[in-house]
C-alpha positions in Angstrom: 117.8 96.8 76.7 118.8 100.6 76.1 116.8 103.3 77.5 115.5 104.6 74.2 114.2 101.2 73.1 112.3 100.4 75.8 110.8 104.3 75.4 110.4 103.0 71.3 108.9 100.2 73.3 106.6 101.9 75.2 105.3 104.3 72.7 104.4 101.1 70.1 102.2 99.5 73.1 100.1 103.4 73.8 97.4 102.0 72.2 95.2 99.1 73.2 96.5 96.2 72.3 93.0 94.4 71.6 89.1 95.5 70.9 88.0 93.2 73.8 84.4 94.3 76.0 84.6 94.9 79.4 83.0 90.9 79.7 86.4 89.4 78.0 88.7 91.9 79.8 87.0 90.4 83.0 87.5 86.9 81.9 91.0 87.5 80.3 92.3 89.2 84.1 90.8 86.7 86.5 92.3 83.8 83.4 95.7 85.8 84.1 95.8 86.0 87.9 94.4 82.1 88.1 97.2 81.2 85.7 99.5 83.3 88.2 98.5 82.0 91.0 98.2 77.8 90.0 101.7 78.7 88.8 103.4 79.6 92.5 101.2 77.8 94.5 100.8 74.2 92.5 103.7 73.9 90.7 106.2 75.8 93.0 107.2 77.7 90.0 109.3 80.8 90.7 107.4 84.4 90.6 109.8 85.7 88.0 108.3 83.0 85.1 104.7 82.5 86.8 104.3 86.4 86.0 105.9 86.1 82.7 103.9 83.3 81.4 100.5 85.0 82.9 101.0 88.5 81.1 101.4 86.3 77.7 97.9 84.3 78.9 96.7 87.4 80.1 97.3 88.8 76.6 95.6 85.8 74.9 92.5 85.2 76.5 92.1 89.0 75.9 92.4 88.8 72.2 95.5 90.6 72.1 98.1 89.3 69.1 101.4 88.0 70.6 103.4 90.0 69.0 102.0 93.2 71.1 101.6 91.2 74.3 105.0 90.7 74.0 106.1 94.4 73.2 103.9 95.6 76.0 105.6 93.2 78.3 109.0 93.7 77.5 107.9 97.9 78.0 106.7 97.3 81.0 109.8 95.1 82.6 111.7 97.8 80.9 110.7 100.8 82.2 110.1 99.3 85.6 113.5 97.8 86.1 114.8 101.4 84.9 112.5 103.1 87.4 113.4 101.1 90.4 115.8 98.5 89.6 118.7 100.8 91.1 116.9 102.2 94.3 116.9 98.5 95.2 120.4 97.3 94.6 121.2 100.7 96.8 119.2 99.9 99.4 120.3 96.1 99.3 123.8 97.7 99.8 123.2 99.8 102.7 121.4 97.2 104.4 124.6 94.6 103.9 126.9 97.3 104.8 124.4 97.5 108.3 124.6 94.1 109.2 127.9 92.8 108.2 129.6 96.0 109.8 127.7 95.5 113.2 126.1 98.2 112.6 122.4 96.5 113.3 123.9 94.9 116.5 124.9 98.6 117.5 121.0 99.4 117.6 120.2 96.8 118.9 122.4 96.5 122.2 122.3 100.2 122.6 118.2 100.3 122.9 117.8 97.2 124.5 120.7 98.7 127.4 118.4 101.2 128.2 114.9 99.2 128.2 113.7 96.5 130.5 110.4 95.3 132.0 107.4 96.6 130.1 109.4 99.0 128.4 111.1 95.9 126.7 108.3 95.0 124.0 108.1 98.8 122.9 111.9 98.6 122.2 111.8 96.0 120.3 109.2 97.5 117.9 111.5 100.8 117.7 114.7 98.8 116.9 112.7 96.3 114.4 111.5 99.4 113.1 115.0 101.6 112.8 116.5 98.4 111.7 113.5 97.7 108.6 114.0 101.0 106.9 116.9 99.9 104.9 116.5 96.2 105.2 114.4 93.8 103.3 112.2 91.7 105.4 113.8 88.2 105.1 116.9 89.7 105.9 116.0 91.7 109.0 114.4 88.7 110.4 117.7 87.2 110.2 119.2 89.5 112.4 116.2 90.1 114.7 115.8 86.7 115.3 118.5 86.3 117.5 118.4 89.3 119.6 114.5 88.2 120.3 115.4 84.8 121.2 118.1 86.2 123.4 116.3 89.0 125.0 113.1 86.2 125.9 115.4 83.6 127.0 117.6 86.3 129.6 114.7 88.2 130.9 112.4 85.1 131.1 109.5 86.7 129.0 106.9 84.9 126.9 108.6 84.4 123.4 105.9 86.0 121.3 105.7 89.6 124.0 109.5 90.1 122.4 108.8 88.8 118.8 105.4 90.0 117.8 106.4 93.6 117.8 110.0 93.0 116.3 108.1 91.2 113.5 105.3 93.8 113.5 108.2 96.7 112.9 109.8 94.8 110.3 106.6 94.0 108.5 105.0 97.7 108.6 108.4 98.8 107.2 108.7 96.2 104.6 104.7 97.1 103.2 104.3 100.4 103.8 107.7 102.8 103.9 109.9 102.9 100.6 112.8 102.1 99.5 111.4 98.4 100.3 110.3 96.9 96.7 107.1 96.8 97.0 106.0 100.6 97.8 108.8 101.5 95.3 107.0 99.7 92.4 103.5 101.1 93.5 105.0 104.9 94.2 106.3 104.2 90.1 103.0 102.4 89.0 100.5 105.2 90.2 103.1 108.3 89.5 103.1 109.2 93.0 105.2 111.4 94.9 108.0 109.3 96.7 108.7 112.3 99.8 104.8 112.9 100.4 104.5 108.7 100.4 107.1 108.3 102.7 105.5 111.3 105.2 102.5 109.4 104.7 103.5 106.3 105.6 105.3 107.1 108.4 102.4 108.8 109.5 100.0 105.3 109.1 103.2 103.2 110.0 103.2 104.5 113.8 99.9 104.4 115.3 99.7 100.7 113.2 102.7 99.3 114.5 102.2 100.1 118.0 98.4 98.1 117.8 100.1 95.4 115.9 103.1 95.6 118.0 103.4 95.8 121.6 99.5 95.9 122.2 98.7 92.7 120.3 101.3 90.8 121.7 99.9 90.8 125.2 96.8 88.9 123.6 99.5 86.6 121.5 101.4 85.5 124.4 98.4 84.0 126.2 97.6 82.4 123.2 100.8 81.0 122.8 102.6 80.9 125.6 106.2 79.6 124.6 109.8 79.7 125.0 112.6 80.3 122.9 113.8 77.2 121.1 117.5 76.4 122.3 118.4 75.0 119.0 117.9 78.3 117.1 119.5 80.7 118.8 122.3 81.2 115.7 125.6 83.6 115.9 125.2 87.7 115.6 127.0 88.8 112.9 129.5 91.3 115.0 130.4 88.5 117.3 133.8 87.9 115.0 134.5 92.0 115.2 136.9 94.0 117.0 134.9 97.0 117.4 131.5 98.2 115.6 130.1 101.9 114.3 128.9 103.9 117.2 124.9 104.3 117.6 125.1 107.9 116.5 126.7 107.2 113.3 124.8 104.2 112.4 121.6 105.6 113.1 122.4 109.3 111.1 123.2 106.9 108.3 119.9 104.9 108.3 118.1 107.7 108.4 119.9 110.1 105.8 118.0 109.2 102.9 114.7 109.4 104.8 115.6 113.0 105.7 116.8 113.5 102.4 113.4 112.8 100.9 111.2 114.3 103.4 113.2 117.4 103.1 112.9 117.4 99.5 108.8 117.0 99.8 108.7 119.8 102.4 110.2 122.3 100.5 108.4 121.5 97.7 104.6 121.6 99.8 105.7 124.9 101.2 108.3 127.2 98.8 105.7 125.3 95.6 108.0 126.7 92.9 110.4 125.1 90.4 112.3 127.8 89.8 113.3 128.6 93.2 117.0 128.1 94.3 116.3 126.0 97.1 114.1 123.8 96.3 116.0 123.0 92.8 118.8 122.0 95.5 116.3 120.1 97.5 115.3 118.4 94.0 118.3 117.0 93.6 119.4 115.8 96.7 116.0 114.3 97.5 115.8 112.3 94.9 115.4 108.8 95.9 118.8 108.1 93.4 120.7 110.7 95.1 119.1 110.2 98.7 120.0 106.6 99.0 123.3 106.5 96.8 124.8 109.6 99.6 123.7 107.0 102.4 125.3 104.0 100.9 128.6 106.5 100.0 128.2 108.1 103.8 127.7 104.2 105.1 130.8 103.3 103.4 133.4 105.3 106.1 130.9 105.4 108.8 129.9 102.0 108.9 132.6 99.6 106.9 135.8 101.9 108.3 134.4 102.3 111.5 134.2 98.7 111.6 137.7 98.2 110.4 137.3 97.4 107.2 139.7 97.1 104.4 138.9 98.9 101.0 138.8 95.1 99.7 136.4 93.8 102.1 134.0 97.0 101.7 134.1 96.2 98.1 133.7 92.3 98.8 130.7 93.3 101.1 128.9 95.5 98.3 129.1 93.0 95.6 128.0 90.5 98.0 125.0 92.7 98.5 124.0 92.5 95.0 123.6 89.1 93.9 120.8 87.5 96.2 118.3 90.5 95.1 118.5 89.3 91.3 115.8 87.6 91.6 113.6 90.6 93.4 114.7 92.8 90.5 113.2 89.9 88.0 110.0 89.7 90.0 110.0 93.2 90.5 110.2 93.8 86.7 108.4 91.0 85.3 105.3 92.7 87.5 105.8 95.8 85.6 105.5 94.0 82.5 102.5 92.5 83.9 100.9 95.4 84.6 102.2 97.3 81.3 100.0 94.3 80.1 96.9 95.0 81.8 97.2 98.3 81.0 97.7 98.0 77.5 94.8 95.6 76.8 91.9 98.1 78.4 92.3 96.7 81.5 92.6 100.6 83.0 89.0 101.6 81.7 87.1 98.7 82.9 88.6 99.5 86.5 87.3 103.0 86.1 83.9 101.7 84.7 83.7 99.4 87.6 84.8 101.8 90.2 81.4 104.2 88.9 79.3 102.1 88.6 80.1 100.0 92.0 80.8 103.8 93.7 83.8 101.6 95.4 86.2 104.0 96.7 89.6 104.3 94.6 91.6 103.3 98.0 89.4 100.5 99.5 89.2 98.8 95.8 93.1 99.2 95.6 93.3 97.7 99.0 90.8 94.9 97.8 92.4 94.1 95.1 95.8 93.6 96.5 94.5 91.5 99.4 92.2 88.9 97.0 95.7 88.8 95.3 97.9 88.6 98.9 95.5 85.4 99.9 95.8 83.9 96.1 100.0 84.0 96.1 101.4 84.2 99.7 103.6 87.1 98.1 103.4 90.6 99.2 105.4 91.8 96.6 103.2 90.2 93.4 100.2 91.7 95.4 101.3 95.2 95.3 102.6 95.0 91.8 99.6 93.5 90.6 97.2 95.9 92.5 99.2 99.1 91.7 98.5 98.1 88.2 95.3 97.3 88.0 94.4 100.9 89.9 96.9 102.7 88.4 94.7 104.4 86.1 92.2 105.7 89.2 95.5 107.8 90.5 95.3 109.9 87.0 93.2 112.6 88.6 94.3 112.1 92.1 95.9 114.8 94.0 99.6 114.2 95.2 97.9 113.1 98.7 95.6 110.7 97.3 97.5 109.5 94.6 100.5 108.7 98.1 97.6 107.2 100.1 96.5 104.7 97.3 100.0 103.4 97.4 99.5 102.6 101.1 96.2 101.3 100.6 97.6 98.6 97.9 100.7 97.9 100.3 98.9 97.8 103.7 96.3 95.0 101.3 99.4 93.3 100.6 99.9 92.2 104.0 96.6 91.0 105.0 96.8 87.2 106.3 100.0 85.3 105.5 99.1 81.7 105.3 100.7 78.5 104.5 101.6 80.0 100.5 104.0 82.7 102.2 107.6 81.9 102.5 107.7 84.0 105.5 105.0 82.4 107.2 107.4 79.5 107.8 110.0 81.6 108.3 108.4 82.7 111.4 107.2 79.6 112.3 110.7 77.2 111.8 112.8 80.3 114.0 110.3 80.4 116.7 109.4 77.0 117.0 105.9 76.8 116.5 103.1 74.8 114.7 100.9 75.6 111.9 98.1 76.7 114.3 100.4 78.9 116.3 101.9 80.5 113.8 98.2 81.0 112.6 97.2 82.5 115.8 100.4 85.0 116.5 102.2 85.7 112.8 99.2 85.3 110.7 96.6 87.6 113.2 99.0 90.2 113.4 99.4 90.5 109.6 95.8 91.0 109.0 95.7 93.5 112.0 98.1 95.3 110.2 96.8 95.4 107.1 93.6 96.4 108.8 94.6 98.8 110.9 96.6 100.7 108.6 93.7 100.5 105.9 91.9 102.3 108.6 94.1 105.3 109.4 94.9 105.8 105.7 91.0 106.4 105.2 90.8 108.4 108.1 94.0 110.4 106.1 91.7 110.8 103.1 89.2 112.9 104.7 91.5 115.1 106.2 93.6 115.6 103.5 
């Protein structure tokens, strides 16, 4: 789909695609979301479709006629896709480039050489954390994993006083800090600013990782006091390498395009003027297009040919990258269309009506919102897109701030309580060998203290901002 049909697109499904009351709306939302959630949870259906086929139930129980459901669908998936659909494939590059180089293993061996004792739970939160940034969460799991099981079975420490706060770092990262998915699709939903979001989040991400981190973990491992299982200890990715990227070149690179973009929202806080020469510079290189595609470019010599790689296997390595995040992208854009849908059908207005009337604060009914959905699909992901549309008319007056905060607010709800719907909650529990009621106890806890804790400090935010 070009760009200027999906703006023809766009411009067809302005208006409200039905007449419904407030009363219907309410039915016809709850209808879509239950139809959602049956979908992934009963019949194991893949997000992509079980978002698809709710926008079009969505759209009939609302009154809507098919023909504009389906236009404000197809807008929506559209325009999302377009928005994000590239900051993702980048990021999934740099991250591939980061592990397969031995880049990640580079971080990793370089902290851990200079940590030990009780300094040893702390670095594993800073190198989960360094390690997140450009890394989706399934996939920095897979490199974490061994380095935890390693580190606990060598120093003799409880398994979960290493792996709560390398899961902790990776899970702040992945909910809170763009260019992860979810926060993308929220910063696009709510027209916020990416650079002040990402200040922000950094901000909520460090005081909320360290209590979900290091501090819980002293509480986890006397609830579950086990050790690594021997079985999954599985091979690091540099093991088959000659040589690897230095640590000062692999972290520069991780955290160019973050510089980039704080940069970029600096300069435009303080110099405030469009027409100024610097800041048109910082414009352009702080985009999030322009941040992230000079990283993967930079990550390309210091990473791949510090590693020794060909110009064939660097290209191998990049098109590897792109093929297991099609089906983010699909869930990713059939969420937009979802929430073009909502939109679209009133949906907006009746969110506004209900936030008056109920005098719930835009950020905790955001966060709300995104948790009732969280618990409902085990997917963090379809809980930010779905809560990011459903609020995203209550950002329309919002300063750049508050407008950056409600993004938080809808991804730190996104996190609250993994259970047994969550692919990640058996992730967790199948690599660390532990039961349901472990996993419960250790993984699921420290998800809700996350989403908690950060919900917290991002209110606290709002008052001082």
């Amino acid at each position: 789909m070009t760009s200027l049909s999906v703006e023809m697109l766009a411009a067809d499904a302005a208006e409200p695609i039905t007449s419904a009351g407030n009363a219907q709306l309410g039915i016809a939302v709850l209808a879509g979301i239950a139809v959602i959630v049956l979908l992934i949870t009963k019949l194991k259906m893949h997000a992509f479709l079980a978002l698809t086929i709710g926008s079009l139930a969505l759209g009939s129980f609302a009154g809507a006629a098919p023909g504009d459901t389906i236009l404000s669908f197809t807008a929506g998936l559209g325009s999302t896709v377009s928005g994000v659909g590239v900051l993702i494939a980048l990021g999934a590059i740099l991250g591939k480039l980061l592990a397969d180089s031995g880049g990640a293993d580079q971080v990793v061996d370089t902290i851990l050489a200079k940590a030990s004792g009780r300094a040893m739970p702390w670095a594993m939160v800073l190198i989960a954390s360094i390690i997140g940034l450009p890394l989706f969460f399934e996939v920095g799991i897979v490199l974490m994993i061994p380095v935890v099981l390693l580190v606990a079975k060598r120093g003799n420490y409880s398994l979960m006083r290493i792996g709560i706060p390398a899961l902790a770092g990776l899970s702040v990262m992945h909910g809170l800090i763009p260019p992860h998915p979810g926060p993308l699709v929220a910063i696009d939903a709510l027209d916020a600013n990416l650079g002040v979001t990402l200040a922000l989040g950094v901000l909520v991400a460090i005081p909320t990782v360290i209590i979900a981190g290091p501090v819980f973990s002293r509480y986890a491992a006397r609830w579950v006091d086990i050790k690594p299982p021997e079985n999954m200890i599985p091979q690091r990715p540099s093991e088959d390498l000659e040589r690897r990227p230095s640590f000062g070149a692999t972290l520069a690179t991780i955290l160019l395009p973050v510089v980039l973009m704080l940069l970029n929202a600096l300069v435009e806080i303080v110099v405030d003027n469009p027409e100024n020469g610097l800041q048109k510079v910082t414009m352009v290189i702080g985009s999030p297009l322009i941040a992230l595609l000079a990283a993967v470019l930079v990550g390309m010599f210091t990473l791949g040919r510090a590693a020794g790689f060909t110009k064939d296997r660097i290209a191998g390595t990049v098109e590897k990258s792109l093929a297991p995040i099609a089906g983010i992208l699909l869930i990713v854009g059939a969420g937009g269309g979802f929430k073009q849908t909502l939109i679209d059908a009133g949906v907006g207005q009746m969110i506004l009506d209900f936030s008056e009337n109920w005098s719930i604060p835009a950020l905790l009914l955001g966060w709300l919102i995104a948790v009732a959905i969280r618990l409902a699909t085990g997917s963090a992901t379809v809980a930010t897109i779905s809560a990011a549309g459903l609020v995203a008319p209550l950002a329309a007056d919002m300063s750049t701030s508050h407008a950056a905060l409600l993004v938080l607010a809808v991804g730190a709800g996104s996190l609250f309580f993994s259970h047994v719907n969550d692919a990640g909650f058996w992730l967790v529990k199948e690599y660390f060998g532990m039961n349901v009621g472990q996993t419960i106890k250790t993984w699921s806890v420290m998800e809700t203290i996350i989403s908690v804790a950060a919900m917290a400090f991002i209110l606290l935010l709002s008052l001082l901002l």
